[in-house]
N, C-alpha and C positions, 0 to 999 in steps of 0.2 A: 211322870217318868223323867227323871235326869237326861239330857242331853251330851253326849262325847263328841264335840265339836271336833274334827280333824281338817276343817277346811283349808285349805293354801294359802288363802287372804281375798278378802277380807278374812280376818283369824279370829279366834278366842280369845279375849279380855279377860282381865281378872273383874270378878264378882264385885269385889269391893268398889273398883274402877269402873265399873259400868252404874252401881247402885249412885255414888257421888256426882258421877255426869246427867245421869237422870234428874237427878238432883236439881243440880245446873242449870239444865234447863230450864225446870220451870220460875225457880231462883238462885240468879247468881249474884245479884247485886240489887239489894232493900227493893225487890219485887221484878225488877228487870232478868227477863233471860239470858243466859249464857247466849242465845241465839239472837237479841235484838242489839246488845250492848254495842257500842262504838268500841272500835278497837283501838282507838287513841285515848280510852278511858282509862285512867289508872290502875285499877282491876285486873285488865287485861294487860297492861303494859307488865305488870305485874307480872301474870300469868308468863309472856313469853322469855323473860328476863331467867324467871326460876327454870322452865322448859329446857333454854339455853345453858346454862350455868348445868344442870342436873347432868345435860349429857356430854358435854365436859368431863365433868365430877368421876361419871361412872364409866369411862374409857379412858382415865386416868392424862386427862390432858391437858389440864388447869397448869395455866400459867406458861406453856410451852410454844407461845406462839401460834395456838391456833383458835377458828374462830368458829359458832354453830351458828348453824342458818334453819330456819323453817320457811322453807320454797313451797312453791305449785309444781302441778305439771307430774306429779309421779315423777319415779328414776327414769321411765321412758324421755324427759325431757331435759335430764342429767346427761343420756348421750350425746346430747347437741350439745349441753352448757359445757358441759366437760371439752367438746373439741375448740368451742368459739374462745375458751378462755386459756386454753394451754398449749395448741396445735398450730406451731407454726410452720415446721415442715415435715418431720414425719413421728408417726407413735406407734408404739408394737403396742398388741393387744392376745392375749392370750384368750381363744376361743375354745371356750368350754359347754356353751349350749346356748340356746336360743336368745338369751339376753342379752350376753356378750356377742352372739350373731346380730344381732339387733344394732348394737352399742356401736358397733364396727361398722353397720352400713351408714349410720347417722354420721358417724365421722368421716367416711369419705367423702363427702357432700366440700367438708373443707380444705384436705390434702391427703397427702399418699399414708397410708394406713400398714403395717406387715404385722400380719398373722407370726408369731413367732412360736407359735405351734397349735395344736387341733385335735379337738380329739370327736371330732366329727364322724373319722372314718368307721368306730364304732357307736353311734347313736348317740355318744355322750354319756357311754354307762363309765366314764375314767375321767381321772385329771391327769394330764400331759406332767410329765417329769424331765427334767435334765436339760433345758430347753437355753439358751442364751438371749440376753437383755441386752440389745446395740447401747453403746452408751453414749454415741451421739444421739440419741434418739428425744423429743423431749418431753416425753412422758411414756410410762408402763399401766396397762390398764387391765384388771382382772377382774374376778366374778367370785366372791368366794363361797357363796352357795347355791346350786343350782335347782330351782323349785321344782322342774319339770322333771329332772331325770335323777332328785336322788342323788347326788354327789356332794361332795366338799373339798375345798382347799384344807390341806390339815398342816401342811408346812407354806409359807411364803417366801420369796426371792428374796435376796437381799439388793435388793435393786441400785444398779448404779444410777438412774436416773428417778424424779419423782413418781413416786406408786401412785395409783389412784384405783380406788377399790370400788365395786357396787357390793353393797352387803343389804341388801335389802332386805332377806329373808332369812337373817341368821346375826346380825347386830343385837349385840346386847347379851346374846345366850352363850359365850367363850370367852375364856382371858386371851388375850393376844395383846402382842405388846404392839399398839394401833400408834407407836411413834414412828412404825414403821411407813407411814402408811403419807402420804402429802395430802391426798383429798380422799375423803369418803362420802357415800353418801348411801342413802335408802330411803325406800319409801315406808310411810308408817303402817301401813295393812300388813304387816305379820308380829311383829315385837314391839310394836310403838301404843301404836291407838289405831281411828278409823282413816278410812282412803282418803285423802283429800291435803296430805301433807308431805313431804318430804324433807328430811334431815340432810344439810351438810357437814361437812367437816370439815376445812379445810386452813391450811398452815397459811396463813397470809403472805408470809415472801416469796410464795413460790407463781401469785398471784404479779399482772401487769407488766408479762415476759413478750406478748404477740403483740406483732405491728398494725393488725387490722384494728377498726371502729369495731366497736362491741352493743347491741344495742343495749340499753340501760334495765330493762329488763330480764335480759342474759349474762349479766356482767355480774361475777361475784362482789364487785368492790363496791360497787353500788350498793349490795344490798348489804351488807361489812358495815356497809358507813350508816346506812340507815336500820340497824340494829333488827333484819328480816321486817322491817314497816315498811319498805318501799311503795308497797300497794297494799288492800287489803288480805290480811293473812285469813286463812284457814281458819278461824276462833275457834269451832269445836274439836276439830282434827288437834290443834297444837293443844288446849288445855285438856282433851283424853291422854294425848303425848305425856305433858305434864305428869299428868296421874297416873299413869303408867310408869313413868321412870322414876317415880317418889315410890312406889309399890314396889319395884324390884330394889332401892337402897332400901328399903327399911326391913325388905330380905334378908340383906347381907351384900347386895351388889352381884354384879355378876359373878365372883368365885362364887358363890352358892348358889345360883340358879345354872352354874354348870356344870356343879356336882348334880343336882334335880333332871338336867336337858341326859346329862351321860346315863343314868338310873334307865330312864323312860325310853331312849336308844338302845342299851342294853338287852332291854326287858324284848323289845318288838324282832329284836335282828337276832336274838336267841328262838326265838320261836319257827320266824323264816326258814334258819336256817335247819332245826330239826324237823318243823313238819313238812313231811315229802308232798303235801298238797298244796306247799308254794315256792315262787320261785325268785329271788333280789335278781332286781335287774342291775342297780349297778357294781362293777368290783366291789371287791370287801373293804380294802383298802383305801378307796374312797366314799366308802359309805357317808352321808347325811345324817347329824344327829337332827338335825331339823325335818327331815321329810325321806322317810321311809317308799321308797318303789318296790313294788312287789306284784307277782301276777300270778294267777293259779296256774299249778302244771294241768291242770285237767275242765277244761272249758266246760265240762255239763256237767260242773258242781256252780256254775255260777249263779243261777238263779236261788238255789239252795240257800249258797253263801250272803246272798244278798239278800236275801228274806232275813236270814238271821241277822245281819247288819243292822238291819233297820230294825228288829224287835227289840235288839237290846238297846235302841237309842243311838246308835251310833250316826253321825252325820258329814257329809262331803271327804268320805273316802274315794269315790273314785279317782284313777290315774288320768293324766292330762292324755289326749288324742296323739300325743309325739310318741308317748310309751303304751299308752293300754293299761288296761290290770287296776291296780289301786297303791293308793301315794298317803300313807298315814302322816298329813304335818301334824311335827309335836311340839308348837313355838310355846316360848315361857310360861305362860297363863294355864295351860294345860297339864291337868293331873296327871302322878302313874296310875291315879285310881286309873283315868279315863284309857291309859294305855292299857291297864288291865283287864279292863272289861272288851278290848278288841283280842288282846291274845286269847281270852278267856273262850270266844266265840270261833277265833281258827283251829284253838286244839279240840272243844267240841267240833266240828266240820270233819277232822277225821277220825274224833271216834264214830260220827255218824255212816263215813264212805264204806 
């Protein structure tokens, strides 16, 4: 039986991209594995050079002054890096759910931090609107998909001071014009590859503005200079990366896998919203083409529901413990077949009620 992986992240890979790292492994270089190789071996220097260069390439920011990193540490370790390399006396942060609450306690560890809105007061089923960016301030920090709750940024600030974005769970599946943007970053378990890597982005002059010592392993410039070698990199994480963002240019690039992400959105938030046996937790208006939140109106159809989940192959639908219910992520690699086959099972559920 096929599999409809809907997991959060770790996520769905493309087939092809998993079949070549298999690959990989066992040989990646005249008998050696992709797993034992030296990562100062030409191969692999190889490998991070094209990784870097691709995602560049496909956020449209070649030659603009800005620079790609494959970091450790997950975007959880990006809240720190982000405050230790750019916060020298205060940063607004727009709080929109649990990462960006995250993001924001890790930065007050180093100065004064303001919430310059929240949308806390409802569970985080909205994105805050109409909100002001101090422009002494120096730096703005947002979240533009929220895994837990189902939301998205669908417009961004024009910010008078540098943006810095976590896109963790939604890079790569939108055009946006990411010149907006001075640092980005994500981690690779939704749209990249496996856990164990994190992407930056970030415009180099906006870099070696704060007066503190940096340790050298938190220091963007550092790793800038040492081309993401600083230490040993991630080798399977960055060459799945690789093979993953060579798979979505030979796509078409992102405009085409954002016509494919709007399709499979479409298709789940159409269903939602006619069958009276479930219910979008977040507004409409900021719905998530990435990760669909949803809960049944009627609690003792769920074990029902959940049998049939699981017999047609469906996997890692349930909703995170902040919301309940079930959260259909639908990051790049995943079919409309696979979203078909989930709708296909909530409008069977009530013809069955």
């Amino acid at each position: 039986m096929k599999r409809h992986n809907f997991s959060a992240g770790p996520c769905i890979l493309p087939q092809d991209v998993l079949k070549k790292a298999s690959e990989a492994v066992i040989d990646f270089d005249n008998g050696l594995s992709l797993l034992e190789i030296s990562h100062r071996s030409k191969p692999f220097v190889d490998v991070m050079e094209n990784a870097r260069a691709l995602a560049l390439e496909l956020l449209g920011l070649e030659g603009k002054g800005y620079k790609a990193l494959f970091l450790q540490g997950g975007a959880s370790t990006q809240f720190l890096m982000v405050a230790l390399n750019m916060l020298e006396k205060r940063a607004g942060y727009l709080n929109t759910g649990t990462w960006s609450d995250k993001a924001i306690k890790e930065a007050r560890i180093y100065d004064d931090i303001y919430e310059v809105a929240s949308s806390k007061d409802a569970n985080f089923n909205y994105i805050p609107k109409g909100y002001d960016i101090p422009t002494d301030y120096d730096y703005f920090h947002c979240t533009s998909n929220n895994t837990i709750f189902g939301t998205q940024m669908k417009e961004f600030p024009n910010s008078p001071i540098p943006m810095v974005c976590d896109m963790s769970s939604d890079i790569f599946s939108r055009q946006l014009d990411f010149s907006k943007f001075d640092l980005i970053y994500a981690g690779a378990q939704k749209n990249m590859g496996p856990a164990g890597a994190t992407l930056v982005v970030v415009k180099e002059d906006i870099l070696g503005k704060v007066s503190r010592k940096i340790p050298s392993m938190m220091d963007y410039k550092v790793h800038i200079s040492k081309s993401s070698m600083f230490n040993t990199p991630p080798v399977f994480s960055v060459y799945v990366s690789m093979l993953t963002l060579q798979w979505l240019k030979d796509l078409g690039g992102i405009p085409a896998i954002e016509k494919e992400n709007e399709k499979k959105a479409q298709l789940i938030y159409s269903e939602i919203d006619l069958n009276p046996l479930f219910k979008g937790f977040s507004t409409k208006s900021d719905r998530s083409t990435m990760n669909a939140t949803f809960t049944l109106a009627n609690e003792d159809l769920k074990e029902t529901f959940e049998t049939m989940v699981k017999e047609a192959g469906i996997n890692g639908l349930n909703g995170h413990r902040s919301v309940g219910g079930y959260r259909a992520s639908m990051y790049n690699a995943l079919s409309l077949e696979s979203v078909g086959v989930l709708v296909d099972v909530m409008s069977e559920l009530e013809r069955k009620a």
